[in-house]
C-alpha positions in Angstrom: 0.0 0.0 0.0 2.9 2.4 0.7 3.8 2.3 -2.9 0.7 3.0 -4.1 0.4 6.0 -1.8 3.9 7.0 -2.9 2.6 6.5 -7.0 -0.5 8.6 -6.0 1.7 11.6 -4.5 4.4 11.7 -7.4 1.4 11.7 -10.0 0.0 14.4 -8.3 3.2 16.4 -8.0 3.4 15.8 -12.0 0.1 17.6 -12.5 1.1 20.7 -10.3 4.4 20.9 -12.1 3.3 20.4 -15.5 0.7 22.0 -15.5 2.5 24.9 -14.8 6.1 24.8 -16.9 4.6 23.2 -20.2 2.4 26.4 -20.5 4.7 28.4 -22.6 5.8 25.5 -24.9 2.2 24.5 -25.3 1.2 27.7 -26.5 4.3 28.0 -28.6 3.9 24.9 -30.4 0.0 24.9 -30.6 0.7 28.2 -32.6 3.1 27.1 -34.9 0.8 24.8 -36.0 -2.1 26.9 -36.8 -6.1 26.9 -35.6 -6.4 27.7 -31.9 -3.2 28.2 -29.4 -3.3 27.0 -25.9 -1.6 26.6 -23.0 -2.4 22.9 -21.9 -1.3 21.3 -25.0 1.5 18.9 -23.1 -1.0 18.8 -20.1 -3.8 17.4 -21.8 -1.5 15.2 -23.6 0.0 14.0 -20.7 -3.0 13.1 -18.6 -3.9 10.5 -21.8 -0.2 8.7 -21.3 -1.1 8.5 -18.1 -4.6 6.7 -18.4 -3.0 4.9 -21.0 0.3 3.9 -18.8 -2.3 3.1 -15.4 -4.4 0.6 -17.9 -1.1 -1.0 -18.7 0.6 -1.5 -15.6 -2.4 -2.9 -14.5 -2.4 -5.7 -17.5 1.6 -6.5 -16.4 0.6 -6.6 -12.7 -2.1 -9.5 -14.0 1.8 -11.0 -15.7 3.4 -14.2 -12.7 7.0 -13.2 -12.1 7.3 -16.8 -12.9 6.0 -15.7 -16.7 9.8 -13.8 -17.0 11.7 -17.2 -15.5 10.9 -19.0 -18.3 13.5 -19.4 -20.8 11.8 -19.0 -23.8 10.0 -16.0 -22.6 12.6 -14.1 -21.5 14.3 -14.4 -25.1 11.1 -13.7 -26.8 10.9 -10.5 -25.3 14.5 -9.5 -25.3 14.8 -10.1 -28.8 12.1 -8.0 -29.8 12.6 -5.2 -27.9 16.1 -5.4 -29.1 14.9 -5.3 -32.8 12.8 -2.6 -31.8 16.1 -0.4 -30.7 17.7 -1.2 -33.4 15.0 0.8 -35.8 16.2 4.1 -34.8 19.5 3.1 -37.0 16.9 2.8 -39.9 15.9 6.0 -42.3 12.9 7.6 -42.3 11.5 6.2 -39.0 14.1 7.7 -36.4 13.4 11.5 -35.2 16.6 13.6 -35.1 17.8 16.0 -32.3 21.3 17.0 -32.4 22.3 14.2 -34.2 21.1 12.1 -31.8 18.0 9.4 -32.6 16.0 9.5 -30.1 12.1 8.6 -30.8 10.5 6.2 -33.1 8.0 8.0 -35.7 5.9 4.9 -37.4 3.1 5.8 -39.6 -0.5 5.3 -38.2 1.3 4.9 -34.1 2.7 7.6 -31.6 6.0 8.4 -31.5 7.7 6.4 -28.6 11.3 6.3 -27.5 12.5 2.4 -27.7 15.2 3.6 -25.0 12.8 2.9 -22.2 11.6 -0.4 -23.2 15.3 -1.6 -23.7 15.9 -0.6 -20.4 13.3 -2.6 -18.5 14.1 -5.7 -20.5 17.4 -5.9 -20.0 16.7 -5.4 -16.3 14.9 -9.1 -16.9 16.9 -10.3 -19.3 20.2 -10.4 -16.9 18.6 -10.7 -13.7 17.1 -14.1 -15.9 21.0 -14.8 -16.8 22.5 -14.0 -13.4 19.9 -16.2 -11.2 21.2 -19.1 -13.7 25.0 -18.3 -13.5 25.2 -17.0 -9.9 26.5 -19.7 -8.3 29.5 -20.2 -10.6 30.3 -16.6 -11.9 33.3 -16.4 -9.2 35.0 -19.5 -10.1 34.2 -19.5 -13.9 36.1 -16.6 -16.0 34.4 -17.7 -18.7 31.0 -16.5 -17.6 32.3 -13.1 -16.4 33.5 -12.6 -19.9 29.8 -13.4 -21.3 28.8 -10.8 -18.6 30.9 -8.6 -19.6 30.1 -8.9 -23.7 26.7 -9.2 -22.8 26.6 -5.8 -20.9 29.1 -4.3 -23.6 26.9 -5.0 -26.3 23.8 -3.7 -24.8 25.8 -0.2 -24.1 27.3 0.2 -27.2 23.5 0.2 -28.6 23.1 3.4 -27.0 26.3 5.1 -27.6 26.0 4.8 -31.4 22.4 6.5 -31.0 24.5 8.3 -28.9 22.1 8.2 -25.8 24.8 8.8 -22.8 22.5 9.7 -20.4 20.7 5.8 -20.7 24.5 4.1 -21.0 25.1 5.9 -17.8 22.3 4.6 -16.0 22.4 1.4 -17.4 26.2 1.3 -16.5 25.4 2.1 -12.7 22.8 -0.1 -12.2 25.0 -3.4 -14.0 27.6 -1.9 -10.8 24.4 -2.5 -8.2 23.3 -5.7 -9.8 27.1 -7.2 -10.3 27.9 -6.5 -6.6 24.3 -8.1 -5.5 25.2 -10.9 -7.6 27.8 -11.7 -5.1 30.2 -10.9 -7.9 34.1 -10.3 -6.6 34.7 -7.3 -5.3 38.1 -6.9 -7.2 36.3 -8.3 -10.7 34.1 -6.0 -10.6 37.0 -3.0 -10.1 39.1 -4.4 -13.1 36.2 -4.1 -15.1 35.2 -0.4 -13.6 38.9 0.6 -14.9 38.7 -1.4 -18.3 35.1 0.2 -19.1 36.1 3.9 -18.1 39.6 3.5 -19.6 37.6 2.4 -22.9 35.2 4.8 -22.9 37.5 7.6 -22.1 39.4 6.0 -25.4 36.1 5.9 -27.4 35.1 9.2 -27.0 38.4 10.7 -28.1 38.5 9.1 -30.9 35.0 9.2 -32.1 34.8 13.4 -31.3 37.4 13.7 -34.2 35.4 11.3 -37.1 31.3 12.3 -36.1 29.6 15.6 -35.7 27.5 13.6 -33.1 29.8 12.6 -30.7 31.8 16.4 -31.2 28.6 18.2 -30.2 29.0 15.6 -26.8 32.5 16.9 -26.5 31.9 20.6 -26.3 29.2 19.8 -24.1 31.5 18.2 -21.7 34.3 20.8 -22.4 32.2 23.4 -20.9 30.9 22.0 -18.3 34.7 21.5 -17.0 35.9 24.5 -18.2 33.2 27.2 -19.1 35.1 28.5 -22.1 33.8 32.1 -22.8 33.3 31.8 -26.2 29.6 32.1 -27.9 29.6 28.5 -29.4 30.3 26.8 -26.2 28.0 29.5 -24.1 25.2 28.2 -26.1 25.6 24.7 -25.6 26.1 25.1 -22.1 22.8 27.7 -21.7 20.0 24.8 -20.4 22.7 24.1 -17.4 23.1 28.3 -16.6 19.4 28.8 -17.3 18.7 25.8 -14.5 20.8 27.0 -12.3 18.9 30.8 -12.8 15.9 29.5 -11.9 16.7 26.9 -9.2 18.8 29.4 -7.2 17.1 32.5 -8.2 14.9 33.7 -4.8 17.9 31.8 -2.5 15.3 29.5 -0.6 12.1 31.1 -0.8 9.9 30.7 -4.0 8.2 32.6 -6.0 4.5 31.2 -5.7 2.7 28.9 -8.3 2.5 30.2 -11.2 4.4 33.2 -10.5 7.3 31.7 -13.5 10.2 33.7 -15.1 12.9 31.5 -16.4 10.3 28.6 -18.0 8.7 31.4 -20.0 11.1 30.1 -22.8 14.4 30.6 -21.1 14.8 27.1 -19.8 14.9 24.8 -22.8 13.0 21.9 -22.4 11.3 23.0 -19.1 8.4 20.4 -19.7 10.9 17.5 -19.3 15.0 17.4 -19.1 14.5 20.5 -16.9 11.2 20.2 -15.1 13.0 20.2 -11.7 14.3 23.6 -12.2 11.3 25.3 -14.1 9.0 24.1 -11.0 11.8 24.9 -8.6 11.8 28.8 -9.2 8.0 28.4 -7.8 7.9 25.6 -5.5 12.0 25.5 -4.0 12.3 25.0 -1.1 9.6 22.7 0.7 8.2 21.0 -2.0 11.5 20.0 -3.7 12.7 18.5 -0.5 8.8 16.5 -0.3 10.1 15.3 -3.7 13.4 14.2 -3.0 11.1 12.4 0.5 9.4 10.5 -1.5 12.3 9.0 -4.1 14.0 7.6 -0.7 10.9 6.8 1.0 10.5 4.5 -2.4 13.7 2.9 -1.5 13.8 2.3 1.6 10.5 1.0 1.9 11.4 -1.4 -1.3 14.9 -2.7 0.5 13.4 -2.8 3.9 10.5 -5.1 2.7 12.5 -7.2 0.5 13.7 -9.1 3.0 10.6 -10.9 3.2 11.2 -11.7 -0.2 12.0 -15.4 -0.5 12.1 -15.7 -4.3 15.3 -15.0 -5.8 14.8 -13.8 -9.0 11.6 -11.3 -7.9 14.5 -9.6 -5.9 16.9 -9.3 -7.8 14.2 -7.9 -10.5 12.9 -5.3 -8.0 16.8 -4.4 -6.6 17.5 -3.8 -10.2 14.1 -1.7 -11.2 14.5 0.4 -7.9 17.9 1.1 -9.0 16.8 2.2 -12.6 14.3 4.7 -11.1 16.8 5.9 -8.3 20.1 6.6 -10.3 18.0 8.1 -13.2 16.3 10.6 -10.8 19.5 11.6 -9.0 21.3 11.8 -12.4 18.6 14.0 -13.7 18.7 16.4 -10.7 22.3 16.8 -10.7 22.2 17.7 -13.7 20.0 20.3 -13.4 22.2 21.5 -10.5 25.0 21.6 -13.0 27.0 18.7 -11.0 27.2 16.6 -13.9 26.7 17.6 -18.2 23.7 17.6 -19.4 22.4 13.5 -19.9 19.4 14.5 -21.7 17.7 12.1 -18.4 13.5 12.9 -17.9 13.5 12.8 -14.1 10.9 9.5 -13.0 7.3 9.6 -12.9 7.5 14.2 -12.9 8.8 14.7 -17.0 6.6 14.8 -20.0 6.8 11.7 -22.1 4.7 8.9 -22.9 6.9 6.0 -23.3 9.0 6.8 -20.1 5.4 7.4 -17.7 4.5 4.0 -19.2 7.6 2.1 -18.1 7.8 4.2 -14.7 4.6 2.8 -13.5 5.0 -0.6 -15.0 8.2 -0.9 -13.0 6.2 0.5 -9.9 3.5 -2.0 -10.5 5.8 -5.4 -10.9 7.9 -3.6 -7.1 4.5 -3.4 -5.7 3.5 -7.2 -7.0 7.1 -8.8 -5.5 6.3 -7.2 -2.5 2.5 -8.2 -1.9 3.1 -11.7 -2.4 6.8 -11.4 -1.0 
């Protein structure tokens, strides 16, 4: 019941924040496309996702945990939301931003961002393979290299897009899940300092041969460096805007409603940004009631999984816990200009329809390993 309760409160913080920051963009891109502007075009559109995602969630929580133990289950499902990644490399069905291909667009179905989907089936997918291998993955190095290429693989996916932000959190949850695993500790290190010596490698090389991946570079030169010239201060301008309105009235607010920096200063205010647009409002109180109820999640989910008998449920809800958890933290830090911008929604508050989906699925299956522990 608790997580329901806590589902209830962080849909109902969406509504006050939404409905306030996506005013400007509504109106904005309402006009642009003729007829009648408002200012509750992401709002209205929201609350649909949301009916949509509740009516979902409830059709997975009908779904056995035993359903996603089955062998050829879990492959059935991997493989096709692994296809379904995949068609963002294909023309004329991938929607650009920056280079980077980030939503579906099929004819005749909504646009939807394949990302999300990947992300909760690879949570079954190796929580499947690890419950299998657990016992042996210490004293066989053959099965830590699989582990390895498996996770390798399923990164790379979203560097190529490039999708950093997902690769991150993907990357920080495989740490949770490999150390749960009972994994050895120094394993897991020499793979830490293979991956990030890699990656440092990778982007290096592939900033000098893609437009892509050198947009990603400036972005990260400024946010260690702040160069002062114009190029780099507009890359860098969602961060500085952020920080404008997080920090602007110190810790007082200015009222609902009462928005400066959202009123098309903040790029994206309706979801990358939607902590700081809300926070020139609602900081102090209701930002901290926010970051409550992210650790009430988890600590109610860890304290009561210790009732939890079945293995692999655990290790499923450990691992979806995580996903929510480290992609909410990223997302606020960014905001707070602590790490580059990630181009992370923040869970359960953001606009977008795929993510709200797979936020309250994962909610719904934590809830169902819990009930019947």
């Amino acid at each position: 019941m608790p997580i329901l309760v806590t589902w209830i409160l962080l849909t109902l913080y969406w509504i006050l924040a939404i409905f306030s920051v996506s005013i400007h963009k509504s109106f904005t891109l309402t006009l642009s496309l003729g007829g009648d502007p408002t200012n509750y075009f992401y709002f209205m559109r929201h609350l649909k996702s949301i009916v949509i995602a509740i009516v979902i969630a409830l059709w997975v929580y009908r779904i056995p945990i035993s359903f996603f133990q089955k062998q050829k289950n879990i492959i059935i499902i991997s493989v096709a939301v692994f296809v379904l990644q995949l068609l963002v490399f294909v023309p004329w069905v991938w929607i650009t931003i920056y280079w980077a291909r980030w939503w579906l667009d099929i004819p005749f179905l909504p646009s939807i961002q394949p990302a999300e989907f990947f992300k909760l089936a690879y949570v079954l997918f190796i929580a499947w393979w690890l419950i299998r291998k657990r016992k042996s993955i210490n004293n066989d190095n053959q099965l830590v290299l699989s582990f390895i290429v498996i996770n390798v693989l399923s990164l790379l996916i979203f560097i190529f897009i490039p999708d950093f932000g997902s690769a991150l959190v993907m990357w920080l949850t495989w740490l949770i899940m490999a150390l749960y695993a009972w994994m050895n500790r120094k394993k897991v290190l020499g793979i830490l300092v293979v991956w990030i010596t890699g990656a440092i490698m990778f982007g290096m090389i592939a900033s000098q041969l893609s437009s892509r991946f050198a947009y990603l570079q400036k972005r990260m030169t400024y946010f260690i460096s702040a160069p002062s010239d114009e190029d780099s201060k507009w890359i860098g301008r969602q961060n500085e805007q952020a920080l404008a309105a997080i920090w602007w009235g110190g810790f007082s607010w200015k009222w609902y409603w009462k928005w400066l920096q959202k009123f098309g200063y903040i790029p994206e205010a309706q979801s990358d940004f939607v902590f700081a647009a809300f926070s020139e409002e609602v900081w102090f109180i209701w930002n901290l009631l926010l970051l409550w109820l992210y650790f009430y999640l988890m600590y109610y989910v860890i304290t009561k999984l210790v009732y939890v008998k079945d293995e692999y449920s655990k290790m499923i809800a450990i691992w979806l816990l995580s996903l929510i958890i480290a992609q909410a933290f990223i997302n606020i830090w960014v905001n707070l200009k602590i790490l580059p911008n990630t181009w992370l929604t923040l869970p359960f508050i953001s606009h977008g329809w795929t993510a709200i989906m797979v936020n309250f699925i994962s909610l719904m299956l934590l809830y169902k390993i819990i009930k019947n522990k």
